[in-house]
Backbone as a ProteinNet text record, in pm:
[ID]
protein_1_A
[PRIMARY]
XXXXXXXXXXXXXXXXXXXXXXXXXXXXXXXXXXXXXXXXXXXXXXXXXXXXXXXXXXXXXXXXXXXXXXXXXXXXXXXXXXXXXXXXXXXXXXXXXXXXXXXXXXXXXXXXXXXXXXXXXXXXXXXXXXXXXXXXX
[TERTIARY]
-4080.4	-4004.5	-3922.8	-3783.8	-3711.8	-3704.7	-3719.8	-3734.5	-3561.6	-3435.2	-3367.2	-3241.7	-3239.3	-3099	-2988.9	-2917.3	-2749.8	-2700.5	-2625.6	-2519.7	-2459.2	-2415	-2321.4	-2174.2	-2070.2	-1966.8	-1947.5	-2093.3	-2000.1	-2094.7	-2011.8	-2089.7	-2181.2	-2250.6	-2401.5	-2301.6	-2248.4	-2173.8	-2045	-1955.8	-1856.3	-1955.8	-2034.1	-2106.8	-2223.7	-2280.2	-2303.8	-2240.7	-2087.2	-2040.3	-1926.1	-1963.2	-1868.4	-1888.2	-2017.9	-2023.1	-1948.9	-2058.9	-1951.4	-1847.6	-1729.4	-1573.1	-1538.9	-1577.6	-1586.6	-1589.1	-1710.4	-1712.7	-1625.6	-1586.2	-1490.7	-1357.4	-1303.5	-1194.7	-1155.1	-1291.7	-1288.8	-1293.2	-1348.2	-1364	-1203.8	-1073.1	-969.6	-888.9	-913.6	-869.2	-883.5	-1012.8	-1028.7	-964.6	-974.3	-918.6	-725.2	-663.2	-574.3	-479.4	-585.9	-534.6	-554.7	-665	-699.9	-573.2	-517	-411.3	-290.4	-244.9	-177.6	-180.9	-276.6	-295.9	-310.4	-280.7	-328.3	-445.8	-533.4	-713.7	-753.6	-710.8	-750	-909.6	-955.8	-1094.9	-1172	-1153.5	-1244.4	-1247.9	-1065.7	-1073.3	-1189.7	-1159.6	-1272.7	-1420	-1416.3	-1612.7	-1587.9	-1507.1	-1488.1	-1554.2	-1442.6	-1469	-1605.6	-1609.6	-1740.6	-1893.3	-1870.1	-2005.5	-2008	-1869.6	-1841.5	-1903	-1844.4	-1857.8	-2064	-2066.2	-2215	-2304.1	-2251.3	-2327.1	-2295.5	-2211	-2174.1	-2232.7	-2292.9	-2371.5	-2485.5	-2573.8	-2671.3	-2717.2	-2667	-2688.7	-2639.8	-2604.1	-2570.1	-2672.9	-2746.1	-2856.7	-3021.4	-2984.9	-3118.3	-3106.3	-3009	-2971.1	-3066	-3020.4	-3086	-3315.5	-3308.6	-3400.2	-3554.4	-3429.8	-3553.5	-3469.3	-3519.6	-3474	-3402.8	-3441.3	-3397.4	-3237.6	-3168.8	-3055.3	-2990.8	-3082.3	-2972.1	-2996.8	-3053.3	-3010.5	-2898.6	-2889.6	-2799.1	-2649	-2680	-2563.5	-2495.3	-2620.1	-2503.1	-2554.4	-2645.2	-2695.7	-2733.3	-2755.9	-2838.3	-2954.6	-2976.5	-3093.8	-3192.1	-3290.8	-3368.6	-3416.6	-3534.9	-3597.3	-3621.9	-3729.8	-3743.7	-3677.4	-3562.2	-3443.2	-3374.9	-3367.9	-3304.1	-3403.8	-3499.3	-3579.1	-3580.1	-3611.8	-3560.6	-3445.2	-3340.6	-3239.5	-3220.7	-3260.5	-3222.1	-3373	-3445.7	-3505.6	-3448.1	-3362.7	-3323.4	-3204.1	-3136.6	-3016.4	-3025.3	-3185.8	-3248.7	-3243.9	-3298.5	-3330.3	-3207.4	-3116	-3016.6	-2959.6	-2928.7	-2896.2	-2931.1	-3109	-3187	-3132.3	-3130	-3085.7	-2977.1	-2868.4	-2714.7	-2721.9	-2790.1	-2782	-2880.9	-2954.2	-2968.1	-2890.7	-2855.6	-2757.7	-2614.8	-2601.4	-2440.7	-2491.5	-2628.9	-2660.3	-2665.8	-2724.8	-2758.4	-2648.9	-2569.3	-2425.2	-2361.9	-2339.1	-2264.3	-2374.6	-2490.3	-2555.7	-2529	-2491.9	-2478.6	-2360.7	-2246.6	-2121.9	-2089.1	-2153.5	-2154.1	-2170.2	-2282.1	-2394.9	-2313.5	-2248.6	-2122.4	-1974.9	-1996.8	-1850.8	-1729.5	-1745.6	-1647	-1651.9	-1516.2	-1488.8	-1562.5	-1633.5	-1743.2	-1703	-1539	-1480.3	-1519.4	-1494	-1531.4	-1681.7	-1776.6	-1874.9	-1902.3	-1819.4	-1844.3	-1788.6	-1646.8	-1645.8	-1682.3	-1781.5	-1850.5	-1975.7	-2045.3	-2153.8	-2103.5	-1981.7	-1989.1	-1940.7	-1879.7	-1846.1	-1997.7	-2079.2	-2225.5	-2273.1	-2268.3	-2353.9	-2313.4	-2159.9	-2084.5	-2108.2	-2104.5	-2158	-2275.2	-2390	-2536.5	-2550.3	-2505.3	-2501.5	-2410.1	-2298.8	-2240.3	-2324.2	-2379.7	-2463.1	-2554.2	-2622.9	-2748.6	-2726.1	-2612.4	-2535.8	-2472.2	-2433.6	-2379.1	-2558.3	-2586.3	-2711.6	-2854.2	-2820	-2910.6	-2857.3	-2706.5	-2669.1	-2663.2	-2681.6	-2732.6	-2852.7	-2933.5	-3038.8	-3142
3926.2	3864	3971.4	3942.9	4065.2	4002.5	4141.7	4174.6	4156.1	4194.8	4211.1	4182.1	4064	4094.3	3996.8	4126.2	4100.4	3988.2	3898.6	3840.1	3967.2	3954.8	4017.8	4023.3	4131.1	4044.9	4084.1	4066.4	4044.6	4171.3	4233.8	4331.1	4277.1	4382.4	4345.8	4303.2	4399.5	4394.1	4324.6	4293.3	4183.4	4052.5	3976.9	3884.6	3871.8	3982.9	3975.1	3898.8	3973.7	3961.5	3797.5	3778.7	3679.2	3511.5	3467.9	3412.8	3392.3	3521.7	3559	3601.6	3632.2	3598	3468.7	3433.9	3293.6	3223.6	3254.4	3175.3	3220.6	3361.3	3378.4	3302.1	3329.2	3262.6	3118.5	3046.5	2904.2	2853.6	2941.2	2907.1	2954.2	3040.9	3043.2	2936.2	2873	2793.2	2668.4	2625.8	2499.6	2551.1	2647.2	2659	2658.4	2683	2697.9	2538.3	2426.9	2285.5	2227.9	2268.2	2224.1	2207.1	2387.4	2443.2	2315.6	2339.9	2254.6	2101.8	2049.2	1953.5	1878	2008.3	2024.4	2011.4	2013.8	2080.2	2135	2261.8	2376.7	2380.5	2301.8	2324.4	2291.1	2191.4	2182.7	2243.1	2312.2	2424.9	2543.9	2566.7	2637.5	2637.7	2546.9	2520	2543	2452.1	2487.6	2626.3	2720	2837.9	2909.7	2873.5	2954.6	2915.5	2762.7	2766.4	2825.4	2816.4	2923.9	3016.3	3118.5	3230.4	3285	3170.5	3153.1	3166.6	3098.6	3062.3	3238.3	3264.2	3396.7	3530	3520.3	3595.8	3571.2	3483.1	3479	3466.7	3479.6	3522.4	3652.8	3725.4	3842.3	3945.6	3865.4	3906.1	3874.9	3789.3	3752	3823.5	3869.8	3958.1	4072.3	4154.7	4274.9	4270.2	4097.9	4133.6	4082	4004.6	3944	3857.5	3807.4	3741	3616.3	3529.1	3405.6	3482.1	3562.4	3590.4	3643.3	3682.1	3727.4	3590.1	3496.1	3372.7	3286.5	3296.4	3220.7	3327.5	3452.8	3504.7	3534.7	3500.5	3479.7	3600.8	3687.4	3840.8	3831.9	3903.4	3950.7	3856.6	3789.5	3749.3	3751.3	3753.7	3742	3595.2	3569.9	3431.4	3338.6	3424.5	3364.5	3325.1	3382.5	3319.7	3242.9	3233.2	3143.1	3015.3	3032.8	2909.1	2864.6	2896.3	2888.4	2786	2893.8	2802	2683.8	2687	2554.4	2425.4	2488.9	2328.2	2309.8	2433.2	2389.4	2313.4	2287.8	2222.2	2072.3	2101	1961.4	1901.6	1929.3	1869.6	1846.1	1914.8	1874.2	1747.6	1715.3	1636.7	1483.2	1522.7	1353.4	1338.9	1425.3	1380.6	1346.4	1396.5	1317.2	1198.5	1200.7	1054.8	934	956.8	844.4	895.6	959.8	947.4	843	868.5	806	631.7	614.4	478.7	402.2	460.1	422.2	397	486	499.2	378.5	362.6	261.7	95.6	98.1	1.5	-80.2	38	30.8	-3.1	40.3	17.7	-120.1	-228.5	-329.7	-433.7	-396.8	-480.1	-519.6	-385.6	-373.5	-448	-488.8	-547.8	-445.7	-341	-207.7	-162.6	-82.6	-31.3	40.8	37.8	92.8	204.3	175.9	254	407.9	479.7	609	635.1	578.9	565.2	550.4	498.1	401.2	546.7	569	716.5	791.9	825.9	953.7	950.2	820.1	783.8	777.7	727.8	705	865.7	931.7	1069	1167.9	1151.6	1253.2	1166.6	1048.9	999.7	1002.3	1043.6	1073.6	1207.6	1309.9	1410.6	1480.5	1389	1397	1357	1248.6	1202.3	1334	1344.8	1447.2	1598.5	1648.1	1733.5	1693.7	1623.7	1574.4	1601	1541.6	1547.6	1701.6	1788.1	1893.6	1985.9	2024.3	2097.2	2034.3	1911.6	1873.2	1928.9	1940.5	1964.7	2128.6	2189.2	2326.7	2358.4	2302.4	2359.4	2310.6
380.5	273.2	204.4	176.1	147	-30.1	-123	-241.9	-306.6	-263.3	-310	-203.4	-127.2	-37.7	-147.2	-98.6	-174.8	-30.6	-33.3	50.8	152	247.1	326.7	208.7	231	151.7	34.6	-33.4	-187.2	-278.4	-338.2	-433.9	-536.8	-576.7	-675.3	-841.4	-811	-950.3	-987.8	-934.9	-909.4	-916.7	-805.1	-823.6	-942.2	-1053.7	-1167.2	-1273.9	-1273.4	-1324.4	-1394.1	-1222.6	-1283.7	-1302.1	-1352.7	-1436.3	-1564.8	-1635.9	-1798.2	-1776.8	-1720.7	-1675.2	-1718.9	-1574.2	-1549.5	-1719.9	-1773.9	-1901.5	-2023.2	-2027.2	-2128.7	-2113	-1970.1	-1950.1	-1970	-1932.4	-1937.9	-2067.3	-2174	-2296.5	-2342.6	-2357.1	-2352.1	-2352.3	-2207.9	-2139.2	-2187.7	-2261.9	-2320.7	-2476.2	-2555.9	-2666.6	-2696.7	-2558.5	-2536.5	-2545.4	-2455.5	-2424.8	-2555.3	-2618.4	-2779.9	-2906.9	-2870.3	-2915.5	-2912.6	-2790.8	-2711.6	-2771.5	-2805.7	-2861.9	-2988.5	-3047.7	-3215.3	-3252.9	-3212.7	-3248.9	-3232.9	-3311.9	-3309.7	-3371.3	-3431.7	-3463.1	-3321.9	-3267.7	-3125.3	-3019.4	-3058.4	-2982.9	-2991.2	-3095	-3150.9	-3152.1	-3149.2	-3155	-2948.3	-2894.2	-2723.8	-2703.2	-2774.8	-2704.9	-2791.6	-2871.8	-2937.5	-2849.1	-2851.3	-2719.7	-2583.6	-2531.8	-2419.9	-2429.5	-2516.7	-2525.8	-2608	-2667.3	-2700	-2613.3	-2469.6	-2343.7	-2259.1	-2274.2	-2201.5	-2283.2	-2427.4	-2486	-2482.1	-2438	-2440.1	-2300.6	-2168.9	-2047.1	-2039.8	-2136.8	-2137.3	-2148.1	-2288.6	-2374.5	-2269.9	-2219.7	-2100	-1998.9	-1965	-1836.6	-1862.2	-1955	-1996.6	-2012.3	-2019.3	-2090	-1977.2	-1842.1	-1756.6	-1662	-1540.2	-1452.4	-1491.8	-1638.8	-1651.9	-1628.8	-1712.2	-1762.8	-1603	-1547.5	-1416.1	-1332.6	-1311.9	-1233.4	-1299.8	-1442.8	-1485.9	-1462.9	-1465.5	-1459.8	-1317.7	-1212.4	-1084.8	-989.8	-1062.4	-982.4	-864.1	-825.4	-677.7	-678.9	-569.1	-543.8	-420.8	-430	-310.5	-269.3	-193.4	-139.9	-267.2	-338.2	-453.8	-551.9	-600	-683.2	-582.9	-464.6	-403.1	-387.7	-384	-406.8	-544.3	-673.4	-813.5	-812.3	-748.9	-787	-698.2	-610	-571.7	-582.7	-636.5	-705.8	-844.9	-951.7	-1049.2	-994.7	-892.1	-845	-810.9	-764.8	-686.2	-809.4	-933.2	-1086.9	-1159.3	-1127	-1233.5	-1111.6	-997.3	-923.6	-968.5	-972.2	-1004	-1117.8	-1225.4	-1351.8	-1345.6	-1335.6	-1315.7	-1295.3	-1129.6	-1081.5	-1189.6	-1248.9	-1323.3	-1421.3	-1471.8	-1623.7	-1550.2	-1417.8	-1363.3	-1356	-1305.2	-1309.7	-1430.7	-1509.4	-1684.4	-1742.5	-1723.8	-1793.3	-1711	-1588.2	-1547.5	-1589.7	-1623.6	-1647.8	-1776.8	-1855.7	-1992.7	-2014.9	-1989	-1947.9	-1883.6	-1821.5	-1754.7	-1901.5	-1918.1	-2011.3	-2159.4	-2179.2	-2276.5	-2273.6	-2135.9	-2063.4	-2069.2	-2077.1	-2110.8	-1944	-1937.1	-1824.9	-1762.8	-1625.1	-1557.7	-1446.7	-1407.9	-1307.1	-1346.7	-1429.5	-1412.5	-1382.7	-1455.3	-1354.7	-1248.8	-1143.6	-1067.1	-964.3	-991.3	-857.6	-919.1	-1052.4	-1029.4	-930.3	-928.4	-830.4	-677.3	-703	-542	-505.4	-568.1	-538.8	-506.5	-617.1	-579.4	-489.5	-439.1	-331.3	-207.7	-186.4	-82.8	-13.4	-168.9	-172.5	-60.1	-138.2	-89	79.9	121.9	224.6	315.5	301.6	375.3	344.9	279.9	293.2	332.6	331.5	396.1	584.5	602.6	796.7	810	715.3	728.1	757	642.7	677.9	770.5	793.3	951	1051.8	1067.5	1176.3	1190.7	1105.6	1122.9	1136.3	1091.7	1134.5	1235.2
[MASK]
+++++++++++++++++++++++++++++++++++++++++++++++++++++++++++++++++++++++++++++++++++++++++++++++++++++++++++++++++++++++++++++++++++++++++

């Protein structure tokens, strides 16, 4: 069982890193359309949780493994197992938040379509991964 394999490819430190990139920029990016829009306060609160979220995987990084899985680090078997039952979990949850929401949405007589291809989109999803990684392995 290997302790520490990096990917082929990609550096330890570039792939650290760019999460919190990733999240400064995106928080910009939503403060920017805010701008753009004249709400600059939601802009604001936008990027402050951004950047909230990119300080405090910053602050976990330093301090223990939670902070380097959220931040994208090097991983071995075991963070690769980690993360992908936290993937498996956020999946089930979606999918009933997409059912509920479109249930609720019915029941309401209010428009159900965005519900409706976000489900059929993750279930299209699932199914084609489901035939992609059978057929590899």
């Amino acid at each position: 069982m290997s302790t520490e394999n990096e990917r082929p490819g990609r550096s330890g430190v570039y792939e650290s890193w760019a999460v919190p990139v990733v999240g400064v920029v995106l928080g910009v990016v939503m403060l920017a359309i805010q701008v753009s829009r004249d709400d600059v306060g939601l802009g604001l609160v936008l990027l402050a949780v951004m950047w909230g979220y990119v300080a405090i995987v910053l602050l976990l990084r330093r301090r223990g493994e939670i902070g380097e899985l959220l931040a994208g680090g090097p991983t071995d078997e075991r963070r690769d197992a980690i993360q992908l039952r936290a993937l498996a979990v956020t999946g089930q949850v979606l999918i009933v938040v997409l059912v509920v929401g479109f249930m609720v949405q019915m029941v309401r007589g209010a428009d159900t379509q965005p519900w409706t291809w976000l489900g059929a989109l993750g279930g299209a999803t699932y199914l084609l991964s489901v035939v992609a990684i059978r057929s590899r392995s």
